[in-house]
Structure formats: C-alpha cells, structure tokens
N, C-alpha and C positions, 0 to 999 in steps of 0.2 A: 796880214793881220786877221785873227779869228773873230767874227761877230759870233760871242757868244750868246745875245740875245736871241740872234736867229738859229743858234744850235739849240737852243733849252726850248724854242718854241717846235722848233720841229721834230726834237726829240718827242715831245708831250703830246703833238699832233698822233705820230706815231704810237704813241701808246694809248693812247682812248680810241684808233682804227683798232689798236691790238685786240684793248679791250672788250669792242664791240662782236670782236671774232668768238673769244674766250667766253663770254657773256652766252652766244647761240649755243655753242656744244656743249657748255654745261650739262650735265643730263642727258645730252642728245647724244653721244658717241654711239655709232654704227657698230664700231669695233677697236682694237686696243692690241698695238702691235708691239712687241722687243727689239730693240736693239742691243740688247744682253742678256742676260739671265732673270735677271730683275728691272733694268734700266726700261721703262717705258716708252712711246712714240702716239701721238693720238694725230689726228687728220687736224688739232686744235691747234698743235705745236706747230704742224705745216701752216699752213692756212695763218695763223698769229704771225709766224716769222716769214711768209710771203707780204702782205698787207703792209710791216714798219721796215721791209727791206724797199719796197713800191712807192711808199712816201719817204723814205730816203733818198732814193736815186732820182725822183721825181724834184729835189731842190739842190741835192749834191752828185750829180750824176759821176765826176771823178774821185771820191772819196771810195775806202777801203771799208769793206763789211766783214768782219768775223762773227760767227752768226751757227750756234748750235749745232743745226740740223743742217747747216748748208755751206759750215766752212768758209773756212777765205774767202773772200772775190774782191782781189788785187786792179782797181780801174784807175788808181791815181797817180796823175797824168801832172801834179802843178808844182813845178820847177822843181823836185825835190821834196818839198815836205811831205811828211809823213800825219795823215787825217785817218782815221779809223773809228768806225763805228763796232762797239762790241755788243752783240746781241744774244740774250736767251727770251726767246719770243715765250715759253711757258715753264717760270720754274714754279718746282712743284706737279708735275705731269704725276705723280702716283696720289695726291691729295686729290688734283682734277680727275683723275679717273672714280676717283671714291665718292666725289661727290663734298669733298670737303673745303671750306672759302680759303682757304690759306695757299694761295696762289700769286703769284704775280708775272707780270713781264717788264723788265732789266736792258735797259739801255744806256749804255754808256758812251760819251766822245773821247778818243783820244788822239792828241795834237803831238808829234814829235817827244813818243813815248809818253809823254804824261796826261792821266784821263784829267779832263776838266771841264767836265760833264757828265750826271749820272740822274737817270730819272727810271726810281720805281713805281708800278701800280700795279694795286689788287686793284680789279675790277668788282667784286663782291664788294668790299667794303665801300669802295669809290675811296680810298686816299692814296692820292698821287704824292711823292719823297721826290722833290729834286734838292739838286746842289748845283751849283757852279765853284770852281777853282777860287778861293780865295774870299767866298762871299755869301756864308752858311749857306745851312740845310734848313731846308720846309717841308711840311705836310700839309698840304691845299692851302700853300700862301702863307702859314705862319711858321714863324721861324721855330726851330725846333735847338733844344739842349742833351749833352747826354744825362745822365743820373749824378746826384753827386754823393753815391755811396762811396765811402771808402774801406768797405770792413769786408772780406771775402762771406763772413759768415752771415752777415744780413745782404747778399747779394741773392739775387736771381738772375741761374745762368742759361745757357740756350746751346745745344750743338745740334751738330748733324753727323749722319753714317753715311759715308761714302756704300754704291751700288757693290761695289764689288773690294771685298773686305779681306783677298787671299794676301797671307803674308802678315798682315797688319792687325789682324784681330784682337792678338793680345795688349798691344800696346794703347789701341783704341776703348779696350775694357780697363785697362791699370788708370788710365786717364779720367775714365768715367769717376771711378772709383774713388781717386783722389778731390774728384770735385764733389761727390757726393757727400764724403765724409765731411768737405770742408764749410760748403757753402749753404743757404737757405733752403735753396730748390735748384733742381733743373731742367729744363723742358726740353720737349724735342718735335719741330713744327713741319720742318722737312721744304723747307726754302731759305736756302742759306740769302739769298736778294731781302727777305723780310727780316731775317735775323739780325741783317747788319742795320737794317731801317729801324728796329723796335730798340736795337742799341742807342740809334742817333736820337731817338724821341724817349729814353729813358725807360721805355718797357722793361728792357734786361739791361743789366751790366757788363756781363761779358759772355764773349760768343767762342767756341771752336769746332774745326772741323778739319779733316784731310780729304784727300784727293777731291780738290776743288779745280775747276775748270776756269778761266778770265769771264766768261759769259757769267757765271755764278757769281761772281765778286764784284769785279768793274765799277759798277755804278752804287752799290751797297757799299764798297770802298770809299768811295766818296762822299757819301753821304752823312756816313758815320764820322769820317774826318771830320766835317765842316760844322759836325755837330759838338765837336768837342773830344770828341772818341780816338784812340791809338789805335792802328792795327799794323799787327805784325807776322812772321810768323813764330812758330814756340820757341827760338832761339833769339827772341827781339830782332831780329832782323827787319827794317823797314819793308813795308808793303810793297812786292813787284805783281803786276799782271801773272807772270807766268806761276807765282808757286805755288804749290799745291796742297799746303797747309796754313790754316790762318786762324790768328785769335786775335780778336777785338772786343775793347773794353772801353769804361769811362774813360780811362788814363789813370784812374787811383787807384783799380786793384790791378794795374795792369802786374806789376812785379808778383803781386801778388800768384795769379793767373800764371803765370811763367813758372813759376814751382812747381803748381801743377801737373804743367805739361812735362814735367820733368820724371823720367823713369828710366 
C-alpha cells in the first residue's frame, strides 16, 4: 500500500532543497555547457537534480529514479512493484541561463505504471502545483480549476519548440499557423512542467508541443488532469509517460485543439 501523504510530502521536501539550489546560481552561473546544439546543461541542473535525488533515497532508498541529467537508477528491490520517481531537476535551463523566472523543477511519483503524484515549483515565484491521483490539483494549498472557455477563438494558448527541430519543422510551423489564425493568442514560455500548471490554474486553455521527454510532462500531467484538464496526444490518444507529443486543454476546446493539430 502507497502512503501517498508521505510521497507528496517528500516530494515538496525535495523541491524547496531543489529550489534553494536553483535560487543560488541564479545569476551566478560560472559557465553554461551543451549537451546538443542548442540543448543547455548549467552546474544548476546538476547540483538541483543531485539534492531531490538525496532526499529521495534518503526515505525511499529502493525506489526507481528516472531523472534528466542522470537517467535510470533502477534500485527497486520490493516484491515486484514498480515505484519510480520521474525527475527534471531544471526545466527551462535556457530561461535560467538568461536570467528569466520562468523556470521550475518537476517531480513526479509513479506506482505500477500510473504517476499518482506530481509536484511543480518555480522558485522565483514561490508557487508550489501539486496533485495526488484522484484528489485535485493546488497551487500553495488552494485547490485549483481549469478555464471554462469553450470557444477556440477566445482561448489563450501556450506551446513549446522542441531543441532540435530536423525533420519536423514544417509540420510544427503548419500547426503554429493553424492556431494562430484560430485562437486569441499564443504564447511561448519554454517550460512545458509550467505550461501544463497554468493550464490546471486556468492561465491558458490549451497547451502543445513535440518531442517531449516523461521528466517534461509527468507531473504537469497530472496536475492538469486533477485540475479538470484532458491531455492527450494530437490523435486523442490518452496520455502515456513515454510519448513525445502532447496537447492539453480545459476539455472544451479539446476537439477543438485536435483539428488543429491536424495537417
């Protein structure tokens, strides 16, 4: 049986150590490394995702981490069940290199495939987004709704550019395009972890993006869910960890949203 109270607690433990990491190199980066062409790495991202991987093991010492910058670490040992923590210690590393708040770190539990636990925080702003499985989403304790727009063209929406865009460029421009013609507005913040959070607290309506990673989603997944919000990916297929395109909405433009993606 899962104590989920003491998952969401150590979860939140973990992300205010995160936070407190993220908080110092603000500003202070040394230097600013690639891991791709464009894909950034700061001593922020280590250092974050050392810290909520240390107060993890420090109460779950046989649970499973999957974790950005540091991959699997397969230690679980209990009869069978499958426990995993899904970790992106700094998304947004190119906002943090610039110097911009729009950052957070993304923590997710998941029990025998299904996450049922997600806790984001910007440390800049100080609002912490959890959820648990079946028992809404909050933002510092108050319970949070999605939007109840239902009209694509009084929406505001939100994506993101995947780092490396070969192959795929065009259909991520045709996409743009058909939202732009369709809807209010659309932003572009570059933390897919806050975009599914400003979904579940009604900021935006609907979110997408490709080449999404499980650290990127996980817990924004959930959050959004428990907020009232659909995610899928652009063929409505329910939400998996693994795939690599996602749009989330209130649930009332979601059909809406889905033509969109269509090209």
């Amino acid at each position: 049986m899962i104590d989920t109270d003491k998952i969401l607690e150590t979860g939140i433990k973990a992300a205010f150590e995160s936070g407190r990491i993220l908080r110092f190199y603000l500003g202070n980066l040394a230097e600013i490394n690639k891991k791709g062409e464009t894909d950034l790495v700061t001593k922020a991202d280590i250092e974050s995702e050392k810290i909520i991987t240390e107060t993890i093991r420090a109460i779950y010492p046989n649970h499973s981490i999957l974790a950005e910058e540091g991959g699997l670490t397969t230690n679980d040992t209990s009869s069978g069940q499958s426990n995993r923590w899904i970790i992106d210690p700094l998304d947004g590393t190119t906002n943090f290199a610039h110097q911009l708040p729009l950052f957070c770190c993304s923590i997710a539990f998941q029990h025998e495939n299904e996450i049922i636990t997600g806790i984001v925080f910007n440390p800049v702003t100080n609002e912490l987004f959890t959820a648990v499985k079946n028992g809404g989403a909050y933002l510092n304790g108050a319970k949070i709704k999605v939007s109840g727009k239902n009209d694509l063209k009084e929406s505001l929406l939100v994506t993101g550019f995947p780092y490396d865009t070969n192959g795929i460029i065009d259909p991520i421009v045709k996409r743009l395009s058909n939202c732009l013609k369709a809807a209010q507005g659309i932003r572009r913040l570059g933390s897919a972890a806050l975009d599914l959070c400003y979904i579940a607290c009604g900021r935006f309506d609907g979110f997408w993006e490709q080449k999404l990673k499980p650290w990127d989603t996980a817990a924004g997944y959930l959050i959004a869910s428990e907020a009232g919000g659909l995610v899928t990916d652009f063929a409505n297929k329910p939400f998996q960890t693994e795939m690599n395109e996602l749009l989330a909405t209130n649930g009332l433009i979601h059909s809406q949203m889905i033509s969109m993606m269509r090209i």
